[in-house]
RODOTOR-639388 format. One record per atom (N, C-alpha, C): residue number from 1; residue in one letter; atom name; x, y, z. Coordinates in pm, whole numbers, plus 32768, in hexadecimal, padded with zeros to 4 digits. Layout:
<rs>
R lumba lumlo marza    x    y    z
R   NUM     a    CA    X    Y    Z
...
</rs>
This chain:
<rs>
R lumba lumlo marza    x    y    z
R     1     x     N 823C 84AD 7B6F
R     1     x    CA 824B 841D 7B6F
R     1     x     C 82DF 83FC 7B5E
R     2     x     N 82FF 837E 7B96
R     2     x    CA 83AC 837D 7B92
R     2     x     C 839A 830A 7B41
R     3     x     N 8412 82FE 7B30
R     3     x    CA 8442 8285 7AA5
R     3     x     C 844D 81F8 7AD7
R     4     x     N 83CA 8189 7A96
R     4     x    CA 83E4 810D 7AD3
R     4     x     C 8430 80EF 7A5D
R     5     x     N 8492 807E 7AA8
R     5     x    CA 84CF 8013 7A4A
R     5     x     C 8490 7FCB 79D5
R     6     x     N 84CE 7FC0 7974
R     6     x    CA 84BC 7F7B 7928
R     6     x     C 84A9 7EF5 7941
R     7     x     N 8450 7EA5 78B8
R     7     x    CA 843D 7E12 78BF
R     7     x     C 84E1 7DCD 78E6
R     8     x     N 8537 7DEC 788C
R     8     x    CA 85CB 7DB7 7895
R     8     x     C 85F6 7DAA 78F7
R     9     x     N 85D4 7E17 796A
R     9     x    CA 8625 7E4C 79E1
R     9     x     C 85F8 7DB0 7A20
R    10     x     N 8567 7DE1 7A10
R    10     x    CA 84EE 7D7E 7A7A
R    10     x     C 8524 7CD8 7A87
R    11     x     N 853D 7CB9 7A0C
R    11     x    CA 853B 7C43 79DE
R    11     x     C 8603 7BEC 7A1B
R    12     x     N 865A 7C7A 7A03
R    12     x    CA 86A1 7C34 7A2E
R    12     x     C 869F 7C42 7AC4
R    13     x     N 866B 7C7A 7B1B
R    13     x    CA 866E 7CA2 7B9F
R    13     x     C 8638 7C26 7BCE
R    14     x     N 85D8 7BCE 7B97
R    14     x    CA 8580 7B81 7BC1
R    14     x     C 8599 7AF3 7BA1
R    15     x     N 8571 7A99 7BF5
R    15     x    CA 8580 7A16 7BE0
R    15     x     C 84C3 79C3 7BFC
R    16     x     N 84CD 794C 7BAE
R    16     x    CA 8438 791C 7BBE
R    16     x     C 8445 788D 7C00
R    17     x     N 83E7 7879 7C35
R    17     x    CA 83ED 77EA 7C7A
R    17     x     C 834C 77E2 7C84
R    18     x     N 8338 773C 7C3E
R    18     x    CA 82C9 773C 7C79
R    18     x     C 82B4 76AB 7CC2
R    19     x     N 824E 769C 7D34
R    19     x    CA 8222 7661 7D87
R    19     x     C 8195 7629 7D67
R    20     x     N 8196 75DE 7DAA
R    20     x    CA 811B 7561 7DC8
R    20     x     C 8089 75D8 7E0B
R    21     x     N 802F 75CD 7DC6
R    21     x    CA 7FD8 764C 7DFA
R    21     x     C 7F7A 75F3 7E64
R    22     x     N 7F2F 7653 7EA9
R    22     x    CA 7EC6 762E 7F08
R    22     x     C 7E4B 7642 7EDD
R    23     x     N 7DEC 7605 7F3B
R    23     x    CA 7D45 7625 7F0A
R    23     x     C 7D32 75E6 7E8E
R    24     x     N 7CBB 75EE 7E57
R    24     x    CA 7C6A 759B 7E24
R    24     x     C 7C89 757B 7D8A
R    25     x     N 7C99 751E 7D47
R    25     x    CA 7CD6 7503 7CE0
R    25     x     C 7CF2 7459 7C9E
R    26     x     N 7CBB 7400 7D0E
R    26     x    CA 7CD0 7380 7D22
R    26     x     C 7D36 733C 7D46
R    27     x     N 7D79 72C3 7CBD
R    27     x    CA 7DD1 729B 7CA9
R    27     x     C 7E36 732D 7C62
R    28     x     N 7E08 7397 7BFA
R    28     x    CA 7E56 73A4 7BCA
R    28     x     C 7EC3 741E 7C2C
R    29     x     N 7E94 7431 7CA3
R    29     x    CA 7EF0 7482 7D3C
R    29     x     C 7F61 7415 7D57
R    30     x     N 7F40 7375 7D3A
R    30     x    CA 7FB9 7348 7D9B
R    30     x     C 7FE1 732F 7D15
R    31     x     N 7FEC 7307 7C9F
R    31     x    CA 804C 72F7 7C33
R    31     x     C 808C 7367 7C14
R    32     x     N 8053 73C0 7BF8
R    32     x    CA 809A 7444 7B88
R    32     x     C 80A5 74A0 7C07
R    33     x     N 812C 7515 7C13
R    33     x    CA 8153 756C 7C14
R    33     x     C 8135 75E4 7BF2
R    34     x     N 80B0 7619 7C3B
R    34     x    CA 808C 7685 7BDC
R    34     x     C 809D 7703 7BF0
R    35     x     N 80A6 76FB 7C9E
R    35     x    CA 80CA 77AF 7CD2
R    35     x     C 8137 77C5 7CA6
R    36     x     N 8151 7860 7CAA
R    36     x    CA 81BD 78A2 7CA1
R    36     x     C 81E1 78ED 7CBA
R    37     x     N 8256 78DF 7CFC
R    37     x    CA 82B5 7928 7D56
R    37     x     C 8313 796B 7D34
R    38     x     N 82FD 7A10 7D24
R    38     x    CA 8356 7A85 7CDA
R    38     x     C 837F 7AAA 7D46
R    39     x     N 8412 7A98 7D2E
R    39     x    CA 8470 7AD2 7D99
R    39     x     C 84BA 7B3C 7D61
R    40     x     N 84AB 7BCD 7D82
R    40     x    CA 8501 7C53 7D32
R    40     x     C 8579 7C77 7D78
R    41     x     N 85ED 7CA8 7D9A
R    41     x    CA 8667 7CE4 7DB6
R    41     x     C 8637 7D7D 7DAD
R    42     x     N 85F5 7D8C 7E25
R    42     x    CA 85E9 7E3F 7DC4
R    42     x     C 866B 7EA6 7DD3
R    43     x     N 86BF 7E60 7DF8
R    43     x    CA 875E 7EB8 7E04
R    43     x     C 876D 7E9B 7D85
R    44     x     N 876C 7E27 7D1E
R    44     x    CA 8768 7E3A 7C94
R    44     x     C 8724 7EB5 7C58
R    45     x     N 86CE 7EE1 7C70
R    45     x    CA 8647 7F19 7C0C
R    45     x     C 868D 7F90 7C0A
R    46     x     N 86CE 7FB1 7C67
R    46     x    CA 8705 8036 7C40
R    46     x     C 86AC 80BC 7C71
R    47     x     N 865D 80B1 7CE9
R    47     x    CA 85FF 8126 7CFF
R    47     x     C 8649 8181 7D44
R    48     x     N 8626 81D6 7D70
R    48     x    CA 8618 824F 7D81
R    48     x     C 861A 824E 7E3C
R    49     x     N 864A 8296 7E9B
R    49     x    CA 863A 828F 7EFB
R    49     x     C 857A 8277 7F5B
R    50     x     N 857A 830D 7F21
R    50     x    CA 84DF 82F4 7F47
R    50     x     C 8480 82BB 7F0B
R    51     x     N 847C 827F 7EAD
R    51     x    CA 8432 81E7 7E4E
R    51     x     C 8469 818E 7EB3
R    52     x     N 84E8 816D 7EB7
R    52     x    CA 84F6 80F2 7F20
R    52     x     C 84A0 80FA 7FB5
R    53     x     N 84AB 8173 7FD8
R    53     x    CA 845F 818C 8059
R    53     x     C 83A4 8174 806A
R    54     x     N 8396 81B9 8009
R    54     x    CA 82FE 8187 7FE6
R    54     x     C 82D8 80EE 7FB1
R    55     x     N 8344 80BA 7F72
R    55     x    CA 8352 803C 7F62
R    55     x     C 833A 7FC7 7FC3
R    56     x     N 8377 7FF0 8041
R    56     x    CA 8395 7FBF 80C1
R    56     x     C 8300 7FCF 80F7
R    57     x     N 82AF 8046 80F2
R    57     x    CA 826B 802C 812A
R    57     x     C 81D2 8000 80F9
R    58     x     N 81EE 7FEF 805F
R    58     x    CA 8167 7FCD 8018
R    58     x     C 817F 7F49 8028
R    59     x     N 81E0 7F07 7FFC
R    59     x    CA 81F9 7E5A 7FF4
R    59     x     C 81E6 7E37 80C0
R    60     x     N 8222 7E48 80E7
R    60     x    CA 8204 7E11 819B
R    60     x     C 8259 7DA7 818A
R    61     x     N 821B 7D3F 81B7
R    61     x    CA 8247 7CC5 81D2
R    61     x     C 8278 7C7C 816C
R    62     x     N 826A 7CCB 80F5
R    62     x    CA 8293 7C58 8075
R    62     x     C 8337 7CB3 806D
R    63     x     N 835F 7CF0 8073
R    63     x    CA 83F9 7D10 8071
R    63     x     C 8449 7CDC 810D
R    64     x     N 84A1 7C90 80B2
R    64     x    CA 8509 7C65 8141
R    64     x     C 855E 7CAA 8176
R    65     x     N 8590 7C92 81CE
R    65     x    CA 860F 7CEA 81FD
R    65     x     C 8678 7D04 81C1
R    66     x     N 8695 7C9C 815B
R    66     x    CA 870F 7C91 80FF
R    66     x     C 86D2 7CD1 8066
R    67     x     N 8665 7D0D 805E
R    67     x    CA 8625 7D7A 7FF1
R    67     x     C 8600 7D14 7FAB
R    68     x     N 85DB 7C9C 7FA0
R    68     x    CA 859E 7C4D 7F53
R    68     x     C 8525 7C3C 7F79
R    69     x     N 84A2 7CA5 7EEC
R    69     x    CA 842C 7C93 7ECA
R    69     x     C 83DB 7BFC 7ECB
R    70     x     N 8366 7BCB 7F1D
R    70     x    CA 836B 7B2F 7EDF
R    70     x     C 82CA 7B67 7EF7
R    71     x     N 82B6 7B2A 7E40
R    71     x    CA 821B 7B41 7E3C
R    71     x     C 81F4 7AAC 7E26
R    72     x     N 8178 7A6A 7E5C
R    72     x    CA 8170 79C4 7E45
R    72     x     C 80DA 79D6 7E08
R    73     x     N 80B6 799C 7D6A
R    73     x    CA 805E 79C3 7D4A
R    73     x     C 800F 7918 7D38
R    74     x     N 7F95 7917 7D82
R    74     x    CA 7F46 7874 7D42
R    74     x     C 7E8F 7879 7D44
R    75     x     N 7E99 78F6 7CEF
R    75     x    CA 7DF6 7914 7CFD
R    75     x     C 7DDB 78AD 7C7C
R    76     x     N 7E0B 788E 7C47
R    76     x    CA 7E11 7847 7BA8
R    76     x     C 7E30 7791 7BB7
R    77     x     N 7DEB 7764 7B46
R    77     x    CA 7E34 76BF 7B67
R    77     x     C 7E75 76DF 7AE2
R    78     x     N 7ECA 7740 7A9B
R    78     x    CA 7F18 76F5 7A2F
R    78     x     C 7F95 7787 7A4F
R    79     x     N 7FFD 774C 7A46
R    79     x    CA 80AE 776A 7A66
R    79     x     C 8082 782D 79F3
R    80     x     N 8075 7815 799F
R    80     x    CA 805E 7871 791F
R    80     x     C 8012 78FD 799B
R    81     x     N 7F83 78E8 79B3
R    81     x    CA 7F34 7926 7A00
R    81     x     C 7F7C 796B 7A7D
R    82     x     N 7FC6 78F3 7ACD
R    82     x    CA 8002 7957 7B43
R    82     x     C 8070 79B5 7B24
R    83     x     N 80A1 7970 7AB1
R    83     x    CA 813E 79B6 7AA9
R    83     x     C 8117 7A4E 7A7B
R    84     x     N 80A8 7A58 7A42
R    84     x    CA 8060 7AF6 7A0B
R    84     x     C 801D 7B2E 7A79
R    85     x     N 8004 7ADC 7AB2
R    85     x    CA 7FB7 7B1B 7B5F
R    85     x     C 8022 7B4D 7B96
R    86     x     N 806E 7B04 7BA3
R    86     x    CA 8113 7B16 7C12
R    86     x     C 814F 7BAF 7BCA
R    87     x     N 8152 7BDF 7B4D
R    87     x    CA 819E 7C19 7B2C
R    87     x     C 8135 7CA9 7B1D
R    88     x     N 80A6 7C73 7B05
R    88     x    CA 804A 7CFA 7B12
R    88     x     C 8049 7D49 7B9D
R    89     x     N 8080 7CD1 7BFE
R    89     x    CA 8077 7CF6 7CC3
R    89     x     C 80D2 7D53 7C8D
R    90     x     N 8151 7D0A 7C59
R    90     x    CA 81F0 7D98 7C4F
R    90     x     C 81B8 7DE3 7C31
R    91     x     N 818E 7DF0 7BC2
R    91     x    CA 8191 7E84 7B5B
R    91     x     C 812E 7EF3 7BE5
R    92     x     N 80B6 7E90 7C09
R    92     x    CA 8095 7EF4 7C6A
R    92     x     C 80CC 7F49 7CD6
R    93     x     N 8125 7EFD 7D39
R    93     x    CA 8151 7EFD 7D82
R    93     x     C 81D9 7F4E 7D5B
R    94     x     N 81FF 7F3C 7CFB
R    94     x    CA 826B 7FB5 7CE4
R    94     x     C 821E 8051 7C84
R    95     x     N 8190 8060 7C52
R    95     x    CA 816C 80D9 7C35
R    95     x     C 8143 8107 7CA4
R    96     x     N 8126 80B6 7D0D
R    96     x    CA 80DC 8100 7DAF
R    96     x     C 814E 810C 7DCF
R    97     x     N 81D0 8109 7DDF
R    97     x    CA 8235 8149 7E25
R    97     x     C 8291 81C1 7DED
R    98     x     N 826D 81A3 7D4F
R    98     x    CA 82A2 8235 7CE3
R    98     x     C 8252 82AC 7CE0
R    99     x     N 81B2 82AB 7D03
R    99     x    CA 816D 830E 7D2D
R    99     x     C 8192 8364 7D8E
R   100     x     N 8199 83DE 7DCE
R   100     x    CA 81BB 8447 7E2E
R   100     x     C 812E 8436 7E80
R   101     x     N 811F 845A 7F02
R   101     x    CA 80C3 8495 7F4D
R   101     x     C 80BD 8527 7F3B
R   102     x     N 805D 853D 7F1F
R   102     x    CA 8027 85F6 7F10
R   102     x     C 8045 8621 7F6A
R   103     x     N 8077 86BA 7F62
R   103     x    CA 80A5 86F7 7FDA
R   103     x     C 803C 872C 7FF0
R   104     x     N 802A 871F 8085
R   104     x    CA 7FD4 8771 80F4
R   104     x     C 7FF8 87ED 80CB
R   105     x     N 7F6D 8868 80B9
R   105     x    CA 7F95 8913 80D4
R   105     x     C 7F37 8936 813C
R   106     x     N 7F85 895A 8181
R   106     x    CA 7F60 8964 8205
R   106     x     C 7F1A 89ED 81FB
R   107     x     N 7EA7 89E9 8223
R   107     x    CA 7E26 8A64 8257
R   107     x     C 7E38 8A8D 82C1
R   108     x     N 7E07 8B1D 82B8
R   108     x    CA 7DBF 8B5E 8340
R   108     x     C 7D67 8BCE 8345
R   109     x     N 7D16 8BA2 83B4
R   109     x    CA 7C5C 8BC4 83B8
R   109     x     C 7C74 8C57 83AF
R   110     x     N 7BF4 8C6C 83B0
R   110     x    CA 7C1A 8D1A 8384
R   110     x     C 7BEA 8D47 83EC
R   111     x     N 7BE8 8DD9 840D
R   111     x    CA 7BD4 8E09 84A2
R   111     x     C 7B40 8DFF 84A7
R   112     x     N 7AE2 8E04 8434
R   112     x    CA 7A4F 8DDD 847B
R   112     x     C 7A30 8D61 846E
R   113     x     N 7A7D 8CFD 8444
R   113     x    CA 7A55 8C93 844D
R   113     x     C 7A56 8C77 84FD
R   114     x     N 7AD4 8C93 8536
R   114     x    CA 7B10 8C79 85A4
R   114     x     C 7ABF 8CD5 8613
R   115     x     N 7A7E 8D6E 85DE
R   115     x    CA 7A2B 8D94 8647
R   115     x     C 79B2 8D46 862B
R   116     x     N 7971 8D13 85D5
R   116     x    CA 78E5 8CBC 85D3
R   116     x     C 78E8 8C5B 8625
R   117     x     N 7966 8C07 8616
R   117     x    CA 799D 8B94 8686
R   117     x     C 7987 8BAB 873B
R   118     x     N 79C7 8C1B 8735
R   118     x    CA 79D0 8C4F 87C5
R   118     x     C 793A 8C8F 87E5
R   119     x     N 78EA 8CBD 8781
R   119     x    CA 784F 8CA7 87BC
R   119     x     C 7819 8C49 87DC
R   120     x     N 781D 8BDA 8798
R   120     x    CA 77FC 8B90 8792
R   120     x     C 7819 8B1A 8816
R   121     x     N 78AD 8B1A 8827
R   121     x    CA 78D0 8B14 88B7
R   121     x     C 7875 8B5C 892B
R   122     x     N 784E 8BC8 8937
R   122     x    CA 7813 8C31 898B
R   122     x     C 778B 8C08 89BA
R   123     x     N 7756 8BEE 892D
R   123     x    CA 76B9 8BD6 892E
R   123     x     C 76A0 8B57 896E
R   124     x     N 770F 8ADC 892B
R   124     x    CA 76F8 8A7E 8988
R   124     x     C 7714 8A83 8A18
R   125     x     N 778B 8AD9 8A3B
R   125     x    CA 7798 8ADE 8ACC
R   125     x     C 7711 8AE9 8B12
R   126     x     N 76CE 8B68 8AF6
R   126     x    CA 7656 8B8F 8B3D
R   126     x     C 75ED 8B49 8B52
R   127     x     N 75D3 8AE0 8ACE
R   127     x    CA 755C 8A4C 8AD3
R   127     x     C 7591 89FA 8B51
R   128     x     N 7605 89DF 8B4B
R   128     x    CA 764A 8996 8BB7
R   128     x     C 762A 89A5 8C30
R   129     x     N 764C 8A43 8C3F
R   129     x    CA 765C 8A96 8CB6
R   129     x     C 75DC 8A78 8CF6
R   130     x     N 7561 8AA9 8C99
R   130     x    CA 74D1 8AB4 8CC3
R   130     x     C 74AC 8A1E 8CFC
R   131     x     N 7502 89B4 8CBD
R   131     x    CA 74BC 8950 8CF3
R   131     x     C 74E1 88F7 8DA9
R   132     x     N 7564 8965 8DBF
R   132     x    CA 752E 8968 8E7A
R   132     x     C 74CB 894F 8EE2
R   133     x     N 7503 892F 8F4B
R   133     x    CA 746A 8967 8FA7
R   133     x     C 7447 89DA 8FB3
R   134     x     N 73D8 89A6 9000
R   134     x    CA 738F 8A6B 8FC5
R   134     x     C 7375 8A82 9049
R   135     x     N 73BC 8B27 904E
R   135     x    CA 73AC 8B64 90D1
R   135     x     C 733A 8BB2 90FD
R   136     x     N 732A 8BA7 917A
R   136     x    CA 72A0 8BF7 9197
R   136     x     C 72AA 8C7A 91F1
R   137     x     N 7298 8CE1 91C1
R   137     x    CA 72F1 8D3C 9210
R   137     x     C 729D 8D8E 925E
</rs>
């Protein structure tokens, strides 16, 4: 496992904004401000080459071209709720990119596996074969 950043790192890397949310909520969607919008610097965070790379490709569309993370969280109607949603997305989204992919060990069949195969090839040839027209000699 490689080393995620600290809360400190996180916190100064990041800026919060929140927005006018959508969907169902009444009056209190067009008064209050409740989504929230975590924007990270991950050239701040300080990772690691290949964390950034896996980074790139776990986040997608939420990292910009200019390396700014933007997670927009409004599953919640109260500011408190998303801002812990928004920051549980991070924490995820940066342990799925500090994880490694297991290395492949590459196998190979053993010589009777590989002659059973090639019977097996054989036998079907001949079902095949048999099912020709049939000559009358």
């Amino acid at each position: 496992m490689i080393r995620l950043p600290d809360a400190a790192t996180i916190d100064a890397a990041s800026e919060e904004r929140f927005l006018a949310a959508t969907g169902p909520g009444g009056q209190n969607v067009n008064k209050v401000a409740t989504a929230c919008q975590l924007r990270v610097d991950v050239f701040a965070l300080g990772l690691d080459p290949e964390t950034y790379r896996r980074l790139k490709l776990v986040a997608g569309s939420k990292l910009t071209a200019s390396g700014t993370l933007v997670i927009t969280a409004r599953r919640y109607r109260t500011q408190e709720s998303n801002r812990a949603d928004a920051r549980g997305r991070l924490d995820e989204l940066l342990k799925a990119a500090a994880t490694r992919e297991a290395r492949r060990v590459k196998t190979k069949p053993s010589k009777a596996a590989k002659a059973r195969r090639v019977d097996e090839k054989k036998g079907r040839s001949t079902v095949k074969a048999g099912r020709g027209k049939v000559k009358l000699d």
